[in-house]
N, CA and C atoms as an extended XYZ file, in Angstrom:
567
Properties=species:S:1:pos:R:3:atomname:S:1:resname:S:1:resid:I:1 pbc="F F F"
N        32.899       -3.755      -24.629 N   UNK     1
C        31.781       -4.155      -23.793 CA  UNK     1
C        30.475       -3.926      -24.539 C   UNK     1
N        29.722       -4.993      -24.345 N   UNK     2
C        28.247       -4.758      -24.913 CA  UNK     2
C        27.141       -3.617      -24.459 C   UNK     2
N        26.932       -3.012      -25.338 N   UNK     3
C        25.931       -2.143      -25.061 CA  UNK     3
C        24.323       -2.220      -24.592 C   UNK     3
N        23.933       -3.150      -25.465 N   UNK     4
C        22.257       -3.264      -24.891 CA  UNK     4
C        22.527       -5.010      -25.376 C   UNK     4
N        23.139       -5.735      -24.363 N   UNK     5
C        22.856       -6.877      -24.833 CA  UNK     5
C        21.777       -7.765      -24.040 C   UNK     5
N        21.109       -8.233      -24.502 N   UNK     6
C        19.735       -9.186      -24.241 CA  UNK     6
C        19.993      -10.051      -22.715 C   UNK     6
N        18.884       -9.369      -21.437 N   UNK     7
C        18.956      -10.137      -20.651 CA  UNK     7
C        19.779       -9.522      -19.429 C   UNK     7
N        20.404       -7.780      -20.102 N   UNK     8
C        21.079       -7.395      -19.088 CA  UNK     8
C        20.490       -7.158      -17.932 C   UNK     8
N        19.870       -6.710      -17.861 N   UNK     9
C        19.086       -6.282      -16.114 CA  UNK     9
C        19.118       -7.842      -15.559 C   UNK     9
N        18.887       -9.106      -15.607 N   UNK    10
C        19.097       -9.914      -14.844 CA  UNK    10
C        20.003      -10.253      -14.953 C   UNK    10
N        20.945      -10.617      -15.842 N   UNK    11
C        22.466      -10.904      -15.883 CA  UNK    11
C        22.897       -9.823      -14.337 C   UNK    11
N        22.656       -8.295      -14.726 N   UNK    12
C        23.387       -7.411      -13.817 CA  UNK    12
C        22.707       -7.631      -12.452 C   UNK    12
N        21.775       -8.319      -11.906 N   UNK    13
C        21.206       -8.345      -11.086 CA  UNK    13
C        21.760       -9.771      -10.230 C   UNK    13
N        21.991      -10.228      -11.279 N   UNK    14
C        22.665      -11.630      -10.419 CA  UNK    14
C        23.561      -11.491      -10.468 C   UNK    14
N        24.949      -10.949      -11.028 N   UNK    15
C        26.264      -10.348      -10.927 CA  UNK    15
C        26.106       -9.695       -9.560 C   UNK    15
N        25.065       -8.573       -9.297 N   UNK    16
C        25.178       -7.680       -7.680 CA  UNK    16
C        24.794       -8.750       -6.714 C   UNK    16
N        24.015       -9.646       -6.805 N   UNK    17
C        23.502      -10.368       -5.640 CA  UNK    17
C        24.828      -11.104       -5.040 C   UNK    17
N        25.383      -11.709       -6.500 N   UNK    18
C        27.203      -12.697       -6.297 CA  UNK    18
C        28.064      -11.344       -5.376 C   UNK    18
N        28.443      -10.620       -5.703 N   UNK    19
C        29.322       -9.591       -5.206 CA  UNK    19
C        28.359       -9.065       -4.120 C   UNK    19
N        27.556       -8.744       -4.008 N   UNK    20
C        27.176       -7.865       -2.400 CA  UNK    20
C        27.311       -9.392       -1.452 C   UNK    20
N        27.187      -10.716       -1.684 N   UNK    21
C        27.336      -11.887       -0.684 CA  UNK    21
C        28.724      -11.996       -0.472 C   UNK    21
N        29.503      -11.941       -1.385 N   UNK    22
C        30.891      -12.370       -1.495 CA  UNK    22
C        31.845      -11.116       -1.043 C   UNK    22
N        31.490       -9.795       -1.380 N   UNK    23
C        32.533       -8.930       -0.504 CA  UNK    23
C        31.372       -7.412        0.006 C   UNK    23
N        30.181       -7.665        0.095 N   UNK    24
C        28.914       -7.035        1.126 CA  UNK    24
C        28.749       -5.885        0.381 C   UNK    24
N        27.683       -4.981        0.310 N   UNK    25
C        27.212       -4.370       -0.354 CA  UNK    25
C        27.728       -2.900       -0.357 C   UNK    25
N        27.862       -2.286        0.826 N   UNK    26
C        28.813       -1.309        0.705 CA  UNK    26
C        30.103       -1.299       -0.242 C   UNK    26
N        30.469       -2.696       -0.162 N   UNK    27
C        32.125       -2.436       -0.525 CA  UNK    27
C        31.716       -2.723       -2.234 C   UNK    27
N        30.765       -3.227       -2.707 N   UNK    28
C        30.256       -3.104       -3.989 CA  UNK    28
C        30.134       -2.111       -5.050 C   UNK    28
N        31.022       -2.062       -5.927 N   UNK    29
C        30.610       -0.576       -6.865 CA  UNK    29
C        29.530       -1.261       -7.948 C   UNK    29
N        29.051       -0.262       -8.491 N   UNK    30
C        28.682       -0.606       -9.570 CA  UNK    30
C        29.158       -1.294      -10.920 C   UNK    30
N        30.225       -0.304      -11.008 N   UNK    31
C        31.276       -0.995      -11.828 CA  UNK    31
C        31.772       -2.018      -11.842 C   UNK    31
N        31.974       -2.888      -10.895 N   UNK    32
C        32.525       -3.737      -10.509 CA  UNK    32
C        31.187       -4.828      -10.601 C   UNK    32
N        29.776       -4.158      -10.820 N   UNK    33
C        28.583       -4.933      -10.841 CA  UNK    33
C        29.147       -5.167      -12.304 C   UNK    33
N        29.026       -4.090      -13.042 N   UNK    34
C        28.775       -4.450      -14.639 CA  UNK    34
C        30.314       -5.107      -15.313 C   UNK    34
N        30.797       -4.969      -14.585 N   UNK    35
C        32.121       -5.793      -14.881 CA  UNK    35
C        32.169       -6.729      -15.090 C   UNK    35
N        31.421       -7.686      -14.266 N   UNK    36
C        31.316       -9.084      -13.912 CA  UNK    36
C        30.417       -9.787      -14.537 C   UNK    36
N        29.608       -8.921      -15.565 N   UNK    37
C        29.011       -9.775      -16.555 CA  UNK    37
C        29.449       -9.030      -18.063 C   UNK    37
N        30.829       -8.432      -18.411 N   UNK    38
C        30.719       -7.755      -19.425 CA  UNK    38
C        30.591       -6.759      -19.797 C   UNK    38
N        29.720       -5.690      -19.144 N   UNK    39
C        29.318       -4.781      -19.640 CA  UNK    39
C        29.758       -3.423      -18.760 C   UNK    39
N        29.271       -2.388      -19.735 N   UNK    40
C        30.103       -0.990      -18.816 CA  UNK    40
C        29.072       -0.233      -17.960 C   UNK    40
N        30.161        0.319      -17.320 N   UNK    41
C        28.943        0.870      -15.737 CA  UNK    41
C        27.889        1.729      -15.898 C   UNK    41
N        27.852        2.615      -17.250 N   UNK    42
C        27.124        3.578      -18.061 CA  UNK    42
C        25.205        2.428      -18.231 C   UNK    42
N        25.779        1.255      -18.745 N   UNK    43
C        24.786        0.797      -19.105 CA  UNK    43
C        23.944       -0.219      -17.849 C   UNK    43
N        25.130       -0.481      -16.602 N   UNK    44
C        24.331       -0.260      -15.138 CA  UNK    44
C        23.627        0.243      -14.977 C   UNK    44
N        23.943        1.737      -15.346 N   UNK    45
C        23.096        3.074      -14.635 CA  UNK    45
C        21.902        3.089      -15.680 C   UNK    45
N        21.969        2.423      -16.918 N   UNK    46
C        20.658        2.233      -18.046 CA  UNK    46
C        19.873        1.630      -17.453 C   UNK    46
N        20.073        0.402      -16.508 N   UNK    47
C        18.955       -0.584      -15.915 CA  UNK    47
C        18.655       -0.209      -14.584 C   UNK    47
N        19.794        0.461      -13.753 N   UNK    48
C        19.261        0.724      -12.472 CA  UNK    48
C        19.630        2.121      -11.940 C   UNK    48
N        19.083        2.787      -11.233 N   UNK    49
C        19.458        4.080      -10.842 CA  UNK    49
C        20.605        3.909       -9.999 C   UNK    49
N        20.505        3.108       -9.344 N   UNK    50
C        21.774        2.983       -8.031 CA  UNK    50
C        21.906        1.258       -7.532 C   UNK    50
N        23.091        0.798       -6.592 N   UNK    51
C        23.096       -0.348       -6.004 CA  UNK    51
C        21.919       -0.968       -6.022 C   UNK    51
N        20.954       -0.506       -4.678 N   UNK    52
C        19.908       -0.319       -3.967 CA  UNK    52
C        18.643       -0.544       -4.637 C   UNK    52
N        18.672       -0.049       -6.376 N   UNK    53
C        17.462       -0.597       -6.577 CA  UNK    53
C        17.594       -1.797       -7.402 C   UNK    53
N        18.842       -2.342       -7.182 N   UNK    54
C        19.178       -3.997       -7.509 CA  UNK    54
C        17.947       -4.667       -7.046 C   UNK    54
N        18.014       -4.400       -5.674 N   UNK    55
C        17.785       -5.273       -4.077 CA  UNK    55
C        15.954       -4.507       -4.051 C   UNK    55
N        15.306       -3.680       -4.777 N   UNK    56
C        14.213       -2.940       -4.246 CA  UNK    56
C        13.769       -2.169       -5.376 C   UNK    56
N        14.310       -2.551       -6.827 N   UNK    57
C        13.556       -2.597       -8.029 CA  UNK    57
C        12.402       -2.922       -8.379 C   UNK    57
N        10.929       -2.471       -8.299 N   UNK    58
C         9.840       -3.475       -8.089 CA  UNK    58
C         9.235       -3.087       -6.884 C   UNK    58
N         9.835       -2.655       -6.466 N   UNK    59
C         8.798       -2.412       -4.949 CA  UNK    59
C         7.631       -1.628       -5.018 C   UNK    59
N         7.382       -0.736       -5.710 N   UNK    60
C         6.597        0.127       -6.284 CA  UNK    60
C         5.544       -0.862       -6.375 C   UNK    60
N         5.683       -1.951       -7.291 N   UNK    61
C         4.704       -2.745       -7.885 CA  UNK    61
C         4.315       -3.640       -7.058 C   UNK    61
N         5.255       -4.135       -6.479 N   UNK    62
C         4.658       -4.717       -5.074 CA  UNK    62
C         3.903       -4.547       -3.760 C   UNK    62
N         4.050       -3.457       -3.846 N   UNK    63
C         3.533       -2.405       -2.907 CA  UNK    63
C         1.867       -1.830       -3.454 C   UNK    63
N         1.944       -2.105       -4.454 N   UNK    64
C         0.638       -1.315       -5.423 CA  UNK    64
C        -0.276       -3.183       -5.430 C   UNK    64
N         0.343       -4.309       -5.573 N   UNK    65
C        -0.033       -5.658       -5.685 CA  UNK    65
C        -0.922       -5.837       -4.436 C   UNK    65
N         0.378       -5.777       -3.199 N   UNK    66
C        -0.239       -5.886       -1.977 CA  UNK    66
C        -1.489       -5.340       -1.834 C   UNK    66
N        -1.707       -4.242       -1.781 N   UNK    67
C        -2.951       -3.137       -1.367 CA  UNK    67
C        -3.678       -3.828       -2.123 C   UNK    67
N        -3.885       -3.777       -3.590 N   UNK    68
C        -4.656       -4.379       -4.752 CA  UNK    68
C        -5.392       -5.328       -4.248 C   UNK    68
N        -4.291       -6.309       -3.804 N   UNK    69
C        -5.008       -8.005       -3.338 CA  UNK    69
C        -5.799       -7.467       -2.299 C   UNK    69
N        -5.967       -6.701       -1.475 N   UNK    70
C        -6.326       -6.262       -0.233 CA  UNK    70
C        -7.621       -5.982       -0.598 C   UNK    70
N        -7.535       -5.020       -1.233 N   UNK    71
C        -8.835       -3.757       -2.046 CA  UNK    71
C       -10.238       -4.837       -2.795 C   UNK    71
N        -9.545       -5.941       -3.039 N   UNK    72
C        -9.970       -6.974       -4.441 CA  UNK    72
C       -10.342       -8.057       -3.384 C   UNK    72
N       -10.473       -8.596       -2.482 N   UNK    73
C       -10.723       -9.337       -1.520 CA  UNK    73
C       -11.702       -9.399       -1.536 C   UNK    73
N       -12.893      -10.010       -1.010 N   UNK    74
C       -14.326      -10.517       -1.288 CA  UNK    74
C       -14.711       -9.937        0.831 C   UNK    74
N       -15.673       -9.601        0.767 N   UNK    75
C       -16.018       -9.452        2.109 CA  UNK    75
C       -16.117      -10.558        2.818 C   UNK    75
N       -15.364      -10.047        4.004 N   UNK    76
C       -15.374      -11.194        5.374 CA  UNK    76
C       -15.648      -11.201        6.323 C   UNK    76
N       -15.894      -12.269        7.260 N   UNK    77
C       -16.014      -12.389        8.626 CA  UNK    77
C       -15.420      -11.208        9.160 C   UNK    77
N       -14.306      -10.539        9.162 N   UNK    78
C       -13.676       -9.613        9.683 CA  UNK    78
C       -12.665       -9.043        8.736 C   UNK    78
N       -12.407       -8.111        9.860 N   UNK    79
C       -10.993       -7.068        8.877 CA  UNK    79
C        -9.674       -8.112        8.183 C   UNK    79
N        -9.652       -8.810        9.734 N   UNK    80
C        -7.955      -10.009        9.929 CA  UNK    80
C        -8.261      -10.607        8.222 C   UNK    80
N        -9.765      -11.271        8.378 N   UNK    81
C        -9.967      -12.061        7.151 CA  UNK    81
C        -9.977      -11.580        6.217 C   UNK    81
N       -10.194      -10.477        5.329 N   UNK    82
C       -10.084       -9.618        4.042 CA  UNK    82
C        -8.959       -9.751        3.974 C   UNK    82
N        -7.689       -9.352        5.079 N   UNK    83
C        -6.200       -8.802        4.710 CA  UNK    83
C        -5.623      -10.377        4.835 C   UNK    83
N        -6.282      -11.607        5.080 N   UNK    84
C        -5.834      -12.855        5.103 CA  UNK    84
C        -6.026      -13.378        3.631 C   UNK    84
N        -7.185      -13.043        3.219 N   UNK    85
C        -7.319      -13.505        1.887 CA  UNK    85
C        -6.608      -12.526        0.472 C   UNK    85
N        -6.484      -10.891        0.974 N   UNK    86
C        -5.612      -10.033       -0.026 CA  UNK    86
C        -4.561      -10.754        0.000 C   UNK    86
N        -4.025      -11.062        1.285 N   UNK    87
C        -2.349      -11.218        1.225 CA  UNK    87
C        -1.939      -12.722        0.642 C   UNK    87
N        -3.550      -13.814        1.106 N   UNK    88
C        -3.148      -14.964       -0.618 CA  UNK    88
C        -2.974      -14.766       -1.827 C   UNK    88
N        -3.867      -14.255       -2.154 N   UNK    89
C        -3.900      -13.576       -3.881 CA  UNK    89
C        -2.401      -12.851       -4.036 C   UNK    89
N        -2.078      -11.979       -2.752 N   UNK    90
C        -0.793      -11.426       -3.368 CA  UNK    90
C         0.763      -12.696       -3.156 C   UNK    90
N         0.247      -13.924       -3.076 N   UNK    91
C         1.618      -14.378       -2.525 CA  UNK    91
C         1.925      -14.818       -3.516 C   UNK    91
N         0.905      -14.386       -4.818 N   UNK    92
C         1.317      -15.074       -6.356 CA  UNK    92
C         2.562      -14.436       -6.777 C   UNK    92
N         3.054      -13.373       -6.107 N   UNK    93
C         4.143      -11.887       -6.670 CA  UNK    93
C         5.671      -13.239       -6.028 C   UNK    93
N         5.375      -14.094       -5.195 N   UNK    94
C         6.227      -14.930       -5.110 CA  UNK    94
C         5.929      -16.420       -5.137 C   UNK    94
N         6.667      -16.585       -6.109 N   UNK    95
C         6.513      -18.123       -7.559 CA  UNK    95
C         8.003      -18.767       -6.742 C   UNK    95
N         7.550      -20.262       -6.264 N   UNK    96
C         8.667      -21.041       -5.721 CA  UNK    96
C        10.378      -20.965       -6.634 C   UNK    96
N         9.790      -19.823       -8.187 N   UNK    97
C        10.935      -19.920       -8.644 CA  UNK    97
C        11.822      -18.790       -7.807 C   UNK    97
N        11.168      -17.743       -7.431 N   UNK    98
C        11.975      -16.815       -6.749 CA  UNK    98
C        12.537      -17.208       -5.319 C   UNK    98
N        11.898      -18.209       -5.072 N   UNK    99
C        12.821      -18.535       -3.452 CA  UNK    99
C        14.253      -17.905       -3.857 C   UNK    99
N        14.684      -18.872       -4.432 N   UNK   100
C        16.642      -18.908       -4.643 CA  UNK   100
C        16.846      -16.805       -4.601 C   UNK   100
N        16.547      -16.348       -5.116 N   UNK   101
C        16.743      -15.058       -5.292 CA  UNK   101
C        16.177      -14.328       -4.246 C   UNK   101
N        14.939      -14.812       -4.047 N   UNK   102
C        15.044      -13.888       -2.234 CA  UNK   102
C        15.682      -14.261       -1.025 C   UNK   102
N        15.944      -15.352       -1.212 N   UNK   103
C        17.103      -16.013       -0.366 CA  UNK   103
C        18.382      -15.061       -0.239 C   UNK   103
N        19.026      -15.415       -1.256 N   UNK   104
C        19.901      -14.420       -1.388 CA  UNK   104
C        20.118      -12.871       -1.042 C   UNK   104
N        18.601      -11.739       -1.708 N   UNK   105
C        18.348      -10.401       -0.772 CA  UNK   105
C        17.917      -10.826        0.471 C   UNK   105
N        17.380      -11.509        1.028 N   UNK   106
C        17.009      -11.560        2.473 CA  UNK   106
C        18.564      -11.638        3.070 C   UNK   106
N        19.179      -12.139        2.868 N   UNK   107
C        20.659      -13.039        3.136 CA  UNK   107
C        21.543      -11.559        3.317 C   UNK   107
N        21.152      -10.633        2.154 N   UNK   108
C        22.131       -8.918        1.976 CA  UNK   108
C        21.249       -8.135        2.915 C   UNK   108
N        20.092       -8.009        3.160 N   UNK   109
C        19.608       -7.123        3.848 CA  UNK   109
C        19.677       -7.496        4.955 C   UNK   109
N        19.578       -8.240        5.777 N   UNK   110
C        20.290       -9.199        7.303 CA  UNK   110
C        21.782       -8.701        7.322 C   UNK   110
N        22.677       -8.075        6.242 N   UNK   111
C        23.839       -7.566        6.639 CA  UNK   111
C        24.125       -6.224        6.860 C   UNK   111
N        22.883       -5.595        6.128 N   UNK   112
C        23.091       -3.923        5.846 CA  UNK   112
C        22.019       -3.223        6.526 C   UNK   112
N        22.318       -2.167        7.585 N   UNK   113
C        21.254       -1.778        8.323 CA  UNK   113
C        20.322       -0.748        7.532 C   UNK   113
N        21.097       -0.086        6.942 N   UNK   114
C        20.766        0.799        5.959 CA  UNK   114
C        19.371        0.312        4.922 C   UNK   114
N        20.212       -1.265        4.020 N   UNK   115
C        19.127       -1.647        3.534 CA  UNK   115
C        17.393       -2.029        4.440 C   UNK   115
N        17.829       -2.761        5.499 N   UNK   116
C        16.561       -3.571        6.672 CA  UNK   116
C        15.914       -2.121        6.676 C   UNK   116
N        16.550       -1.017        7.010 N   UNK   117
C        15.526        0.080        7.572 CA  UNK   117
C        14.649        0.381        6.122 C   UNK   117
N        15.293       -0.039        4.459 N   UNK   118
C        14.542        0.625        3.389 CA  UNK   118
C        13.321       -0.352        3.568 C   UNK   118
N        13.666       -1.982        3.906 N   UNK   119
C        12.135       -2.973        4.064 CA  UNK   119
C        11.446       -2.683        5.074 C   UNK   119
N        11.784       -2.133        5.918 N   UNK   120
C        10.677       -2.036        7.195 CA  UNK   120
C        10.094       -0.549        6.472 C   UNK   120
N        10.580        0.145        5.976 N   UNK   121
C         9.765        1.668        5.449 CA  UNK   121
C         8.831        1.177        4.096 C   UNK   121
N         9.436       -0.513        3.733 N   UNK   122
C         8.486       -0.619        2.358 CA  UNK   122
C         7.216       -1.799        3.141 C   UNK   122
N         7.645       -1.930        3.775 N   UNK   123
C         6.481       -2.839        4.523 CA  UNK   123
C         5.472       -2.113        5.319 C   UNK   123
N         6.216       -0.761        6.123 N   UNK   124
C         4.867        0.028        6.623 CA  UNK   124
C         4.256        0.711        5.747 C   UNK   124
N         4.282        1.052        4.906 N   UNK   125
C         4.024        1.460        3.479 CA  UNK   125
C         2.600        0.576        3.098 C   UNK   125
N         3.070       -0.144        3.454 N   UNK   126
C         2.155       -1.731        2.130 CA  UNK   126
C         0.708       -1.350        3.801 C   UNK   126
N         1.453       -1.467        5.051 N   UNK   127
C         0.732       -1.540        6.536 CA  UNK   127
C        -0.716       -0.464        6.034 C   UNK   127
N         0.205        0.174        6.098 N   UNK   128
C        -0.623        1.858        5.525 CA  UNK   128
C        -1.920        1.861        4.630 C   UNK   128
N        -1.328        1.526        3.511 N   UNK   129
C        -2.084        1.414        2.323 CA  UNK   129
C        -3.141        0.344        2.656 C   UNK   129
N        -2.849       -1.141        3.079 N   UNK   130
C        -4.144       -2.051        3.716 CA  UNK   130
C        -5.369       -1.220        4.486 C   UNK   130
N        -4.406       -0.175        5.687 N   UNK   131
C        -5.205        0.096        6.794 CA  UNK   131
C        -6.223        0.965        5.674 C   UNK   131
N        -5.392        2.307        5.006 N   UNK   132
C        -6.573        2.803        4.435 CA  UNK   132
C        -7.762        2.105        3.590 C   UNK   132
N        -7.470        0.910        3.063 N   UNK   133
C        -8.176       -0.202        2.071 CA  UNK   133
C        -9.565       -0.492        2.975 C   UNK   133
N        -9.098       -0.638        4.495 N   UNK   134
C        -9.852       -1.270        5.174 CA  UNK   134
C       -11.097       -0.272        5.859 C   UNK   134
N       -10.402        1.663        5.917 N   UNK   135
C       -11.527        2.196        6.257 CA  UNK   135
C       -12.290        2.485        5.279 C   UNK   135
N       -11.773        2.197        3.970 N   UNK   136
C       -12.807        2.940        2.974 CA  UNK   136
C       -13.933        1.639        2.885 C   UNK   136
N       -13.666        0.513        3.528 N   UNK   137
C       -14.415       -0.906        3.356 CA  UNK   137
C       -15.747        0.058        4.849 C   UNK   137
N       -15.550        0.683        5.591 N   UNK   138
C       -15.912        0.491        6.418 CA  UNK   138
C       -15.190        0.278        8.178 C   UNK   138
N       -14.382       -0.333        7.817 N   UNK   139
C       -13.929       -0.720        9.255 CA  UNK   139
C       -13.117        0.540       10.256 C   UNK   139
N       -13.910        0.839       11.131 N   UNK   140
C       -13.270        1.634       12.229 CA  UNK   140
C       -11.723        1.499       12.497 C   UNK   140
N       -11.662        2.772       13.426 N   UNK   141
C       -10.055        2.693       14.041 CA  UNK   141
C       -10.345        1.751       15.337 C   UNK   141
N        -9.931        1.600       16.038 N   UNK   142
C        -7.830        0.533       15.350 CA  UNK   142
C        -8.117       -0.626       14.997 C   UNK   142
N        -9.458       -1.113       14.561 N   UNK   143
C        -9.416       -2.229       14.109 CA  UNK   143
C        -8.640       -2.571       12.782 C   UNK   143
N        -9.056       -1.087       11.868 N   UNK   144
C        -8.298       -1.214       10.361 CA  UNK   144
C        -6.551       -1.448       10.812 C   UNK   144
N        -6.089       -0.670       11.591 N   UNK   145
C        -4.596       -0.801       12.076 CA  UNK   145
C        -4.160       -1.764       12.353 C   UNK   145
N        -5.051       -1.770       13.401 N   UNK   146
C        -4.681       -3.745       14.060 CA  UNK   146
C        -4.756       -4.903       12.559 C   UNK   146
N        -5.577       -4.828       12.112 N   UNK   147
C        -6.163       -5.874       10.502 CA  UNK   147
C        -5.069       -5.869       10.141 C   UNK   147
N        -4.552       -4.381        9.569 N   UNK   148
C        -3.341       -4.410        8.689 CA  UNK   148
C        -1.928       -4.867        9.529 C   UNK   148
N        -1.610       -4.143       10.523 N   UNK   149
C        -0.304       -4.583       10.563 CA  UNK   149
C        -0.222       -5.744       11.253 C   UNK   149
N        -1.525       -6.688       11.744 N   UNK   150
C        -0.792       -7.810       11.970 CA  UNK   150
C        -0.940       -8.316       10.785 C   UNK   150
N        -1.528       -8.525        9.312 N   UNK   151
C        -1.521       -8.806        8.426 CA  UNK   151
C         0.238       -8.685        7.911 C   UNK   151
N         0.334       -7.621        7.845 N   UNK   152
C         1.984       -7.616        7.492 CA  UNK   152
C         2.672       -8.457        8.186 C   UNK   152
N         2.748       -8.655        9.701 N   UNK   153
C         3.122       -8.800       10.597 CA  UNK   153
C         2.886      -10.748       10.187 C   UNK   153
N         2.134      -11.419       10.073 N   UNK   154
C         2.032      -12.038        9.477 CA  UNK   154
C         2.832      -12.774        8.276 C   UNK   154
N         2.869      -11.807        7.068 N   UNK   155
C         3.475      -12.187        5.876 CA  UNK   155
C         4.673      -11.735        6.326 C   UNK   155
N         5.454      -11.389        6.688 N   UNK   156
C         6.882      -11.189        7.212 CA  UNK   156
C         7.499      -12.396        7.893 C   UNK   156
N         6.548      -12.864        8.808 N   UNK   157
C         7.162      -14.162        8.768 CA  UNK   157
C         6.778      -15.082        8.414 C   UNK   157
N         5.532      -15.671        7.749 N   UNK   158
C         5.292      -16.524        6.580 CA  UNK   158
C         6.221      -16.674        5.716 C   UNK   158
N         6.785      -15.209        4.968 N   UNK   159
C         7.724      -14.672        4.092 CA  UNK   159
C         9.348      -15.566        4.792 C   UNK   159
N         9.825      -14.740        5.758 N   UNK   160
C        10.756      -15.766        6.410 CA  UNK   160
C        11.004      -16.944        6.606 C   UNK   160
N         9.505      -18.281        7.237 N   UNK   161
C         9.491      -19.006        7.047 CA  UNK   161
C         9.612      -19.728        5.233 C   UNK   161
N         9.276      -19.052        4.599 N   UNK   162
C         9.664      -19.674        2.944 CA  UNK   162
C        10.887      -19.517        2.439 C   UNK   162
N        11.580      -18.515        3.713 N   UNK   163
C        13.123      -18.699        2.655 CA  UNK   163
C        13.847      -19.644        3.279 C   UNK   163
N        13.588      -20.240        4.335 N   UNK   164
C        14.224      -21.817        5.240 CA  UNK   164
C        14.262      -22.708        4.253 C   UNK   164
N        15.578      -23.009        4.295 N   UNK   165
C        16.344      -23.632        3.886 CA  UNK   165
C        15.559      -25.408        3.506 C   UNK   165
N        14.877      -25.502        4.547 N   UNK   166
C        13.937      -27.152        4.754 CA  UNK   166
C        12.890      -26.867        4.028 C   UNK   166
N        12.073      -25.436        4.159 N   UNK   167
C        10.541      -25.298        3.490 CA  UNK   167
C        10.588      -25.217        2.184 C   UNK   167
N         9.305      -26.247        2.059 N   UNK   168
C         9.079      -26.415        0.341 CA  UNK   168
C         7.588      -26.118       -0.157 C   UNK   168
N         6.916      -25.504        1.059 N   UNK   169
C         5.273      -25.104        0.696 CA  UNK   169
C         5.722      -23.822       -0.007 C   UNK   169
N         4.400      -23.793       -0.698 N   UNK   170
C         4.088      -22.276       -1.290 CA  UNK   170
C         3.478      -21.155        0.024 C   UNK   170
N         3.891      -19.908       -0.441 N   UNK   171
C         4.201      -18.838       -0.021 CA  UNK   171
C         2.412      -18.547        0.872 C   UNK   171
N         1.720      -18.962        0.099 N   UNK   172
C         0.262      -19.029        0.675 CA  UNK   172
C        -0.157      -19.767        1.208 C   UNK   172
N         0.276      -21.047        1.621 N   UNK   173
C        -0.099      -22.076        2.438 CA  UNK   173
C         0.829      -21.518        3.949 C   UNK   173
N         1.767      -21.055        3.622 N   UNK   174
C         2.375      -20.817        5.549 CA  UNK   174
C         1.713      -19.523        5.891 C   UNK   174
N         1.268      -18.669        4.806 N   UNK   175
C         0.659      -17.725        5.337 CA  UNK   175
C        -0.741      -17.895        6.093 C   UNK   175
N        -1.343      -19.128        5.428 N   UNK   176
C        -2.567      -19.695        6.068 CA  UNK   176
C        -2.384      -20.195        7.473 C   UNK   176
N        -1.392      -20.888        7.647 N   UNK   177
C        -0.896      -21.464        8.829 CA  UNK   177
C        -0.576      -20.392       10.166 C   UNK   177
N         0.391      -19.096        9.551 N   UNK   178
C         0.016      -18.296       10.232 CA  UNK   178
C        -0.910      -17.717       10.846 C   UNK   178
N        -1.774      -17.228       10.069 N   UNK   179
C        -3.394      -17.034       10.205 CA  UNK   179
C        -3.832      -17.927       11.298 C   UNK   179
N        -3.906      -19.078       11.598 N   UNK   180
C        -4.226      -19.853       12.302 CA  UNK   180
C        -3.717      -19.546       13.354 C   UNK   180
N        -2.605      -19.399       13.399 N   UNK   181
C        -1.992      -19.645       14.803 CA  UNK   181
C        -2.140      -18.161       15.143 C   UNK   181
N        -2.189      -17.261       14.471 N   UNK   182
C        -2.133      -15.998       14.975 CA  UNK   182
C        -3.742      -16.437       15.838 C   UNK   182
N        -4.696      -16.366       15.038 N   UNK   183
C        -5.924      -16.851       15.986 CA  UNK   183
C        -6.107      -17.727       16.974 C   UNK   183
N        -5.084      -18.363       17.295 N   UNK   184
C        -5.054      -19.243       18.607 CA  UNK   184
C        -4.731      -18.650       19.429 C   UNK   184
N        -3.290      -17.359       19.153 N   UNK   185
C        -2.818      -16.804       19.739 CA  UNK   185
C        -3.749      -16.038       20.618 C   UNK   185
N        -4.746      -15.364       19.674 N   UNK   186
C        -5.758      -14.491       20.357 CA  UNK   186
C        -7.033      -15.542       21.421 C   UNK   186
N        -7.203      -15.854       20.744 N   UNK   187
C        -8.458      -16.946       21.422 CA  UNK   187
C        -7.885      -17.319       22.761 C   UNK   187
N        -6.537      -17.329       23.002 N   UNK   188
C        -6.197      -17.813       24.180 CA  UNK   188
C        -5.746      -16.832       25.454 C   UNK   188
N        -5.770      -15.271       24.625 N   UNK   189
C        -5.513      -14.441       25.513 CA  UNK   189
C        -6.548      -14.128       26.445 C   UNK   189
């Protein structure tokens, strides 16, 4: 078996995505990850600490992106609007090439409760980090709260809507759309 051969971390990453769909992620070893492209389970554990950070490798950086776009936002009409325009800038972290591949983790984490509870702890996370973005801007409580988590609240299903099967917009145009309708939503209450 190859030792450091070129390309392993995505080779091994699309090997786990095939096997956690085809016999679910629990029943997944590692071994059985690095198997399936060649290589030995030693040099699994070289690219990833565990299963789990197959599926949530990156989050760190995504999580640090989000806030960023947030922080880096140009002043607005309101809180909603700063965390409307962070969360465009950040929808660059997803390139129509990654549909196919978040398709797929969206597809494993919809099976594993275990995993859904690690995205909802990495999404209040990202909630968090906006809200604080938003008092150091200035903005009072609960407006910063409210800003942020319907902002998340928002890109979660923008996010959802882009992994449908029919949708072919970019990741920042349904988030705009959201935006909208979230404001109708309100305007009409």
């Amino acid at each position: 078996m190859g030792r450091w051969e070129p390309g392993g971390s995505s080779r091994l990453r699309e090997a786990a995505l095939e096997l956690f769909l085809e016999q679910g992620f629990d029943e997944t070893t590692a071994g059985e990850i690095a198997q399936r492209v060649g290589l030995s389970e030693r040099t699994f554990f070289r690219h990833f600490g565990d299963k789990k950070e197959v599926l949530f490798g990156g989050s760190e950086e995504f999580q640090r992106e989000m806030i960023a776009a947030v922080a880096d936002a140009p002043e607005g009409p309101s809180p909603l609007g700063v965390v409307a325009s962070g969360l465009a800038k950040a929808a660059r972290f997803f390139p129509d090439e990654a549909r196919d591949y978040s398709r797929k983790r969206w597809r494993i984490l919809g099976e594993n409760p275990a995993l859904q509870e690690r995205e909802l702890l990495k999404m209040a996370a990202i909630a968090s980090g906006i809200g604080a973005v938003l008092r150091d801007r200035g903005v009072p409580e609960p407006a910063a709260t409210l800003a942020a988590e319907s902002g998340i609240t928002v890109f979660r299903l923008a996010f959802e809507r882009w992994l449908a099967p029919d949708e072919h917009r970019p990741l920042a145009e349904i988030e705009r759309a959201m935006f909208v309708e979230l404001g109708a939503v309100v305007a009409g209450s």
